[in-house]
C-alpha positions as CSV (number, residue, x, y, z in Angstrom):
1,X,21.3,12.0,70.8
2,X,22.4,8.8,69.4
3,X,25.7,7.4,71.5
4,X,28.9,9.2,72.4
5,X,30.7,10.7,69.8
6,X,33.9,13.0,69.4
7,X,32.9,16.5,67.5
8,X,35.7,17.6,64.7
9,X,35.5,21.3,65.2
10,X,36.7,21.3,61.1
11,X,33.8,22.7,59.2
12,X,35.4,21.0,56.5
13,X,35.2,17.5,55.1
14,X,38.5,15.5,55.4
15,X,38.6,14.8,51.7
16,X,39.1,18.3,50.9
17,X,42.2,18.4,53.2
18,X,43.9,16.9,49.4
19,X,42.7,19.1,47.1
20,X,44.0,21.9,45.4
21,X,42.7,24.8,43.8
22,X,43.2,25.0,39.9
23,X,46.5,27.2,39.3
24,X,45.4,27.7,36.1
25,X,42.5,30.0,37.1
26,X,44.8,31.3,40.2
27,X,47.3,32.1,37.6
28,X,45.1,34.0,35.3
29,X,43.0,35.4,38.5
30,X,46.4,37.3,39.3
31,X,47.2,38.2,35.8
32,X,44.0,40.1,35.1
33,X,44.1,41.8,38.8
34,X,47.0,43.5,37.5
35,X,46.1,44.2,34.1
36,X,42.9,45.6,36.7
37,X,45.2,48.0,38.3
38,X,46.5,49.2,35.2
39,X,49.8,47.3,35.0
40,X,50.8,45.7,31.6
41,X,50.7,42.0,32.0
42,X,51.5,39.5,28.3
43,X,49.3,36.3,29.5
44,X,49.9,32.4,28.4
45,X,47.5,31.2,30.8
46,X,44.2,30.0,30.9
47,X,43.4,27.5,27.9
48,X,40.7,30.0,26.7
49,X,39.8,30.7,22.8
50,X,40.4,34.5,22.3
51,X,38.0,34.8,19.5
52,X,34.5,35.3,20.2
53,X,31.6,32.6,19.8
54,X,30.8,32.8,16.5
55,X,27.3,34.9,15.7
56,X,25.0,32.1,14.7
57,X,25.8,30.0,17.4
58,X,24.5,33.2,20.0
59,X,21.6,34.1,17.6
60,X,20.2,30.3,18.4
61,X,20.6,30.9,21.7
62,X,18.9,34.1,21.8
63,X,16.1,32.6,19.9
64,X,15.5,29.7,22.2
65,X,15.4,32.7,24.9
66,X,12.7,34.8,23.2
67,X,11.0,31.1,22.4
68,X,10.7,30.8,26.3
69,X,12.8,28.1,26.0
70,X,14.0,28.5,29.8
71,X,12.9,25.5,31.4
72,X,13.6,21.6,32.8
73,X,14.9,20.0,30.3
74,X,15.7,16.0,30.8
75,X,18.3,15.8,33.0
76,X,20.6,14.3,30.1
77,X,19.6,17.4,27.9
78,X,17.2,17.9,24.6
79,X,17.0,14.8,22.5
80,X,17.6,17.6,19.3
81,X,21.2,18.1,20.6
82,X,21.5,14.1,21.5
83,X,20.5,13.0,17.5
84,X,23.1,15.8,16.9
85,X,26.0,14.3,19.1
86,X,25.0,10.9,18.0
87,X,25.5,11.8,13.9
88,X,28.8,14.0,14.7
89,X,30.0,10.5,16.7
90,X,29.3,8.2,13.2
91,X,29.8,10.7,11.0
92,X,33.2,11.8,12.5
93,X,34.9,9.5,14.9
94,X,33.1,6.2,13.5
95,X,30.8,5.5,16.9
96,X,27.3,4.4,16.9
97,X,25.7,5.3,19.8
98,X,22.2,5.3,21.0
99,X,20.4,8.3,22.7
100,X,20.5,6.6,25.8
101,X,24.3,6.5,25.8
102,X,24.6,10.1,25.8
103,X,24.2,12.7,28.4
104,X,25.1,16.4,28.1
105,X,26.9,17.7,31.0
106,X,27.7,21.0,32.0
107,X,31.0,21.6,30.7
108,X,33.9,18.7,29.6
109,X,35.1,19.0,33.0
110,X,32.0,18.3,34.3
111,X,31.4,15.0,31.7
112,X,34.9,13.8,33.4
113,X,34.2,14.5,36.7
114,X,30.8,12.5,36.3
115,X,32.6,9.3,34.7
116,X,34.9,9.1,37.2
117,X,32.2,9.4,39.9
118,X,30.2,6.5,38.4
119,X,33.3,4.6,37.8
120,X,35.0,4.4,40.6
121,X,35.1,3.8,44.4
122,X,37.3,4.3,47.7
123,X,40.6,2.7,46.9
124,X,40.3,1.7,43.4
125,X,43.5,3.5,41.7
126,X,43.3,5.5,38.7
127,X,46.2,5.5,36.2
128,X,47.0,9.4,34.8
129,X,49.8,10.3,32.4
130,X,52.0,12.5,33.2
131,X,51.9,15.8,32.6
132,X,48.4,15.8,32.8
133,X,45.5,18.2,32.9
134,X,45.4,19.9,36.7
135,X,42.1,18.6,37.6
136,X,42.1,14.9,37.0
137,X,43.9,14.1,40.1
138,X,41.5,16.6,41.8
139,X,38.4,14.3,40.6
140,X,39.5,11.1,41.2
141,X,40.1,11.8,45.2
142,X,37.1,13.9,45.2
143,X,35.3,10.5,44.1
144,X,37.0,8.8,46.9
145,X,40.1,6.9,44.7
146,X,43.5,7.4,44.2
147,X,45.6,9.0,41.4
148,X,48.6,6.7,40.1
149,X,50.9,9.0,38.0
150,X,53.3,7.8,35.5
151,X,55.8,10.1,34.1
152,X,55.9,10.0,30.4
153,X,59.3,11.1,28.8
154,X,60.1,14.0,26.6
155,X,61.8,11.9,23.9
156,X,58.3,9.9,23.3
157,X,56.3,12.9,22.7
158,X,55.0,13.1,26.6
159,X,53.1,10.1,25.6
160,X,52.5,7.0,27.9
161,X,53.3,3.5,25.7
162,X,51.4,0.8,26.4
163,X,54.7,-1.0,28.4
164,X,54.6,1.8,30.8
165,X,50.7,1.5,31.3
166,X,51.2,-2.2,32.1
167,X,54.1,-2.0,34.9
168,X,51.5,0.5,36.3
169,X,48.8,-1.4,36.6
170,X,48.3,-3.5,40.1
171,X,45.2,-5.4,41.4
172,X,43.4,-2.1,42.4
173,X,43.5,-0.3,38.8
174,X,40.2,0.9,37.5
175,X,40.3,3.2,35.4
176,X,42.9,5.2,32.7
177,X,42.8,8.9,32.5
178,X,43.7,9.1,28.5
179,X,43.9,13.2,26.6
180,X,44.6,13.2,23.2
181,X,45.5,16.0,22.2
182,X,47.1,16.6,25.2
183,X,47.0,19.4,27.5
184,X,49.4,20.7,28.6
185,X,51.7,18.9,25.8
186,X,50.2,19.5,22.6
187,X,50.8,15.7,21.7
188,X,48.6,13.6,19.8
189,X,48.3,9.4,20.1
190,X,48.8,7.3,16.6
191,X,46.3,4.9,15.8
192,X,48.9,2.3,16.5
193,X,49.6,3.5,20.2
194,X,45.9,4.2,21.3
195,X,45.2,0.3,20.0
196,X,48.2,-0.6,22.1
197,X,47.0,1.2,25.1
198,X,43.6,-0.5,24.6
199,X,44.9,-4.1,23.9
200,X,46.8,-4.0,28.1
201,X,43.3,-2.1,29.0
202,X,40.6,-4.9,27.6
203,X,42.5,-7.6,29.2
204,X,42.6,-6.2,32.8
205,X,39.0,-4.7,31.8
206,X,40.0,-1.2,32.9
207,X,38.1,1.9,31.7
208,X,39.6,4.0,29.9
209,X,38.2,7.9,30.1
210,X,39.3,9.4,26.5
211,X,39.0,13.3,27.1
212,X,39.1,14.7,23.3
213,X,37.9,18.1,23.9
214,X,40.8,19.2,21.6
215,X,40.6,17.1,19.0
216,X,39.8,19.4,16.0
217,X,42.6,21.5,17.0
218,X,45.5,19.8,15.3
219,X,48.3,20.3,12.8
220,X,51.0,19.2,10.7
221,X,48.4,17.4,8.8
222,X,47.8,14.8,12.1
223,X,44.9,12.8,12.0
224,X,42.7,12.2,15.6
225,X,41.7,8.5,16.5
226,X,38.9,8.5,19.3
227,X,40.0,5.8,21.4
228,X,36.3,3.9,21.3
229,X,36.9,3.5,17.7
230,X,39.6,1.4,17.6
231,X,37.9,-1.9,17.9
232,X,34.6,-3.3,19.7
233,X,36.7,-4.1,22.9
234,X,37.8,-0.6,23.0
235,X,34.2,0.9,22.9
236,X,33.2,-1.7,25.6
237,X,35.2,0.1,27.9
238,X,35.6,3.4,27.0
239,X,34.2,6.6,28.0
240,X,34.2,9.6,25.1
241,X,34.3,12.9,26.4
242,X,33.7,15.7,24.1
243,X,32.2,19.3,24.5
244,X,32.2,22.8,22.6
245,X,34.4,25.2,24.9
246,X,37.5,24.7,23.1
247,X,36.9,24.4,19.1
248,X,33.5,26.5,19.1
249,X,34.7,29.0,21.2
250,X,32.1,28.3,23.8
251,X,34.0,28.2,27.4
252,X,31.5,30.1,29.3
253,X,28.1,28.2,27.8
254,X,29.5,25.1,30.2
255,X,28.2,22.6,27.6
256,X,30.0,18.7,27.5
257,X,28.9,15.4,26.9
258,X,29.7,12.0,27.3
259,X,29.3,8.8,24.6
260,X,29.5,5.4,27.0
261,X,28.7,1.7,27.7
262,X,25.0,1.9,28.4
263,X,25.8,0.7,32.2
264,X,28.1,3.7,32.9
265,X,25.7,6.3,31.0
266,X,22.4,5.4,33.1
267,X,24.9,6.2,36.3
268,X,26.0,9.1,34.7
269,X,22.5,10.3,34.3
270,X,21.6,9.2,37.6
271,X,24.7,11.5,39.2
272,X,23.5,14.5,36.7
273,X,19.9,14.3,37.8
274,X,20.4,14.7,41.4
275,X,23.1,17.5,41.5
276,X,22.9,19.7,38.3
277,X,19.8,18.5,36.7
278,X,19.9,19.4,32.8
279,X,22.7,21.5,31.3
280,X,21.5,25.4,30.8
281,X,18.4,25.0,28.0
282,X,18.8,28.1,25.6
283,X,22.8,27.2,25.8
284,X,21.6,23.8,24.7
285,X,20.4,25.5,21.4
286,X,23.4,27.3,20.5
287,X,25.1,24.0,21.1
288,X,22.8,22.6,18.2
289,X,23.4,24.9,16.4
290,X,27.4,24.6,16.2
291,X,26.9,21.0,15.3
292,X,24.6,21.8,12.4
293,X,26.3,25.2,11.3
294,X,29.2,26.6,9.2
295,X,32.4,24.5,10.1
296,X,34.5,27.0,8.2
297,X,34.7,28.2,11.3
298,X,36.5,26.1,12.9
299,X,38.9,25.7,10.4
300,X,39.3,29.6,10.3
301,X,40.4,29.1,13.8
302,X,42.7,26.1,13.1
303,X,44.9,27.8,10.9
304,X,45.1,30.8,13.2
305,X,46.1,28.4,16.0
306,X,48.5,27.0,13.3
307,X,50.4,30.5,12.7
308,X,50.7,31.1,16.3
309,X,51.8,27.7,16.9
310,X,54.7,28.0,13.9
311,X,56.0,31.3,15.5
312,X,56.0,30.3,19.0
313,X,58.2,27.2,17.7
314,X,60.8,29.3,15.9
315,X,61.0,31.8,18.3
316,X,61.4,29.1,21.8
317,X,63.4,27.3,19.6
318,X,65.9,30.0,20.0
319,X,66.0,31.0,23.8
320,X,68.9,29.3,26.0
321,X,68.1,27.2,29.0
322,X,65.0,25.9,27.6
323,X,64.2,23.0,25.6
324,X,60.5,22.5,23.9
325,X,58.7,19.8,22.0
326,X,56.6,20.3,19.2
327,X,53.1,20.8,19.6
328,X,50.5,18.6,17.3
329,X,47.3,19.5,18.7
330,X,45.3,21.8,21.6
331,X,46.9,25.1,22.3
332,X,49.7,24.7,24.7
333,X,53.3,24.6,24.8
334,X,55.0,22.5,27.7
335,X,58.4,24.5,28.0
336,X,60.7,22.5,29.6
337,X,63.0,25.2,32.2
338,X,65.2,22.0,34.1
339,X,68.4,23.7,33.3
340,X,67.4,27.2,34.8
341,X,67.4,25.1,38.6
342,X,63.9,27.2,39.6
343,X,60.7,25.4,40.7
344,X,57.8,26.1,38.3
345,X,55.9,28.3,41.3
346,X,59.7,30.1,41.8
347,X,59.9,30.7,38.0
348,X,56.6,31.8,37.1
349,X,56.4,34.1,40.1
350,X,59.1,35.7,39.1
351,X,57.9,35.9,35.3
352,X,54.8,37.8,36.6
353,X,56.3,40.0,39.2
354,X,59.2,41.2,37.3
355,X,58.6,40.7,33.8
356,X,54.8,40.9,33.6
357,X,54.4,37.5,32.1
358,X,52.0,34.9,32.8
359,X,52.6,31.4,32.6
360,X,51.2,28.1,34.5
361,X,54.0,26.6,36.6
362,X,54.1,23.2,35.6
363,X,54.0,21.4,39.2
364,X,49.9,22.1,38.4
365,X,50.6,19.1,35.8
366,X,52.7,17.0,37.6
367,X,55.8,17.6,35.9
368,X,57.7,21.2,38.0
369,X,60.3,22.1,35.2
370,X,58.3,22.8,33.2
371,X,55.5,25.8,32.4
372,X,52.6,26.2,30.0
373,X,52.3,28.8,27.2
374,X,49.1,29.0,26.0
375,X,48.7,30.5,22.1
376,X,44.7,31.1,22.3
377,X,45.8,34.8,22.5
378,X,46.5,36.8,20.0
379,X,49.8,37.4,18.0
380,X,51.0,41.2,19.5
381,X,50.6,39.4,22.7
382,X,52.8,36.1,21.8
383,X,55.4,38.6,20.7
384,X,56.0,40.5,23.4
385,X,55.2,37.9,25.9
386,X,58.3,35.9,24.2
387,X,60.4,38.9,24.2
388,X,60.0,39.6,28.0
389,X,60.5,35.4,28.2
390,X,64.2,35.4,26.5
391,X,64.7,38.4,28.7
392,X,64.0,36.6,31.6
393,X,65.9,33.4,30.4
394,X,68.9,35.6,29.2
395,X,68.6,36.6,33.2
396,X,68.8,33.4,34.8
C-alpha cells in the first residue's frame, strides 16, 4: 500500500453525482408500463419514427448476415458506407470530405458524445441553446466541462442570434452545441443566422458541434443549411453530426457519424477504438443501403410528418392557457403551459396519471413551462391525445 489515504465508501464516481437520467426514456418507460398493464395511455413522447424501417434497408442487413458479415470492422466503420457518407456530404450539403474525416459511431448520440469528448476538457465551458436536447448537458460534464445555457426567446423562433452567443462567450468557451432542426422546438436556422453564428465563432475559434440528425424532416418549403457549408472558416471549425435513426426509420440499428477537421476525427477514432470498437457490421450494410436506395421514402414520410404537423397546429392553436410556436422541422412541438402556474414534472404527471397522456415535461430541456409533443405517432393517437389535452387544459 502506497501512503495514507481516506476510502470514499461511494461506489460511485463523483461526476455522476450531476447527471440525470434521460426523462424522455423515463417518460415513455412509464407510458408503456401502463399500456403493459392494460391501461389506455395516448403517447407524445419519445422522438421515435412510428413506421417501420423500410424493407430494403433490413434485406441488406440480412444479406450481410447470411454473407457472414459479422466481424471487426475498422473501428471508424466499412470504407463502402464512408465513400457513401462522403458523396451524400457533396452531393447534399456541399462538404468535401475525405475518408479519414469520417467515423461512423454508434448512434447520433454517440457521434456527439464522442466530439465533445475529443473537444473538450475540465473547465472549458460549453455554450447550449436553450431549450435544448436533454442530453447535451449530460455529455459535456460527463467529459469533465461545464454547460453554459442561454435562454433563447419565443418571439425569435427559440433560436439563439449571434448577439446573444457573443455576451455568452467568456475566456473559457470552447465549444457551441448548435441543432438545426431543433429538438424539442421544431425551429430551423436561415442561412443568414447560422453565417452569423459562425462569423462570432471563427473569431474566438470556438467549435461549433452542428447536430442535423433532423434535417430532411422539414416543411413549409424551408431549406436546411449544414453549418460547415457556410464558408471555409465555418468547416474549419465545425463538427457535422448526422445519422439514420430519425429520417430512415432506423432508431434501434444505433448507426451515426461524424464529418470533421482531420485533427478532431483522428481523436474521434482514437475514443471509438478503445471503447466501442466499430459500429454493429451487418447494421453497417443496411446503413449503405439507405444511402444508395429509394428516397421516396423519405419523402413518403415527410409529408406524413407534414399532415400531423398541420393538425396538431390547428387543433393547439385552439386550447386556452397554452401558447405554441410553429414547427419547421423534426417532430416536436414545444407547448408553452406558463399561464397554467404547474412545473413541467407537476403537469405532465398529472397528464399521465389522470388523463392517460404522455408528454416530456420541459424542465428535461431547460425551459420548465413548457412540454414536448411528439407527432412520430400516428393520427388516431394525435386525436385523442389532443382531446384528453384541452380536457386537461379546460381543467386547470
Amino acid at each position: 500500500m502506497r501512503g495514507t489515504f481516506t476510502f470514499d465508501m461511494s461506489l460511485i464516481a463523483s461526476k455522476f453525482e450531476s447527471i440525470a437520467p434521460s426523462q424522455t426514456l423515463a417518460i415513455t418507460a412509464a407510458a408503456k408500463q401502463m399500456r403493459d398493464e392494460g391501461q389506455d395511455i395516448t403517447s407524445f413522447g419519445a422522438g421515435e419514427p412510428d413506421f417501420d424501417t423500410p424493407q430494403y434497408i433490413k434485406d441488406a442487413c440480412i444479406e450481410a448476415l447470411q454473407e457472414g458479415k459479422t466481424k471487426y470492422t475498422p473501428a471508424t466503420g466499412i470504407p463502402e458506407l464512408k465513400e457513401a457518407i462522403k458523396e451524400k456530404l457533396y452531393l447534399e450539403n456541399g462538404l468535401e470530405y475525405d475518408n479519414n474525416q469520417i467515423s461512423i459511431n454508434c448512434g447520433a448520440k454517440h457521434s456527439c458524445f464522442n466530439a465533445i469528448l475529443a473537444c473538450c476538457d475540465p473547465e472549458d465551458e460549453v455554450v447550449i441553446p436553450a431549450p435544448y436536447w436533454t442530453s447535451y448537458p449530460e455529455m459535456v460534464r460527463l467529459a469533465g466541462a461545464e454547460p453554459y445555457f442561454v435562454q433563447t426567446k419565443k418571439e425569435n423562433n427559440w433560436k439563439l442570434t449571434a448577439d446573444e452567443l457573443e455576451e455568452s462567450m467568456s475566456g473559457r468557451t470552447r465549444m457551441l452545441i448548435l441543432n438545426s432542426p431543433n429538438n424539442p422546438t421544431g425551429s430551423v436556422y436561415t442561412e443568414k443566422e447560422l453565417k452569423a453564428i459562425v462569423e462570432v465563432c471563427a473569431s474566438e475559434d470556438i467549435i461549433i458541434l452542428s447536430d442535423e440528425i433532423y434535417e430532411k424532416l422539414i416543411y413549409n418549403g424551408r431549406k436546411h443549411f449544414s453549418t460547415a457549408a457556410i464558408s471555409d472558416a465555418a468547416k474549419e471549425i465545425t463538427i457535422t453530426i448526422n445519422g439514420f435513426s430519425k429520417v430512415y426509420s432506423m432508431t434501434g440499428w444505433r448507426l451515426g457519424y461524424t464529418a470533421a477537421p482531420l485533427e478532431i476525427a483522428e481523436a474521434i477514432a482514437k475514443i471509438q477504438s478503445h471503447t466501442t470498437s466499430n459500429p454493429t457490421t451487418f447494421a453497417q450494410y443496411g446503413a449503405l443501403a439507405a444511402l444508395q436506395g429509394d428516397q421516396s421514402i423519405v419523402t413518403d414520410m415527410v409529408e406524413e410528418y407534414d399532415m400531423r404537423r398541420q393538425y396538431m397546429l390547428s387543433r393547439l392553436g385552439t386550447i386556452n392557457n397554452i401558447d405554441v410556436v410553429e414547427p419547421e422541422g423534426a417532430f416536436y412541438f414545444l407547448v408553452d403551459t406558463s399561464k397554467m402556474g404547474l412545473s413541467s414534472m407537476n403537469l405532465t404527471e398529472k397528464l399521465l396519471s389522470r388523463y392517460k397522456v404522455a408528454a416530456v415535461p420541459g424542465i428535461a430541456f431547460g425551459y420548465d413551462q413548457s412540454v414536448r409533443f411528439s407527432y412520430a405517432t400516428s393520427l388516431d393517437v394525435i386525436k385523442t391525445g389532443l382531446d384528453r389535452f384541452e380536457e386537461f387544459c379546460r381543467a386547470h
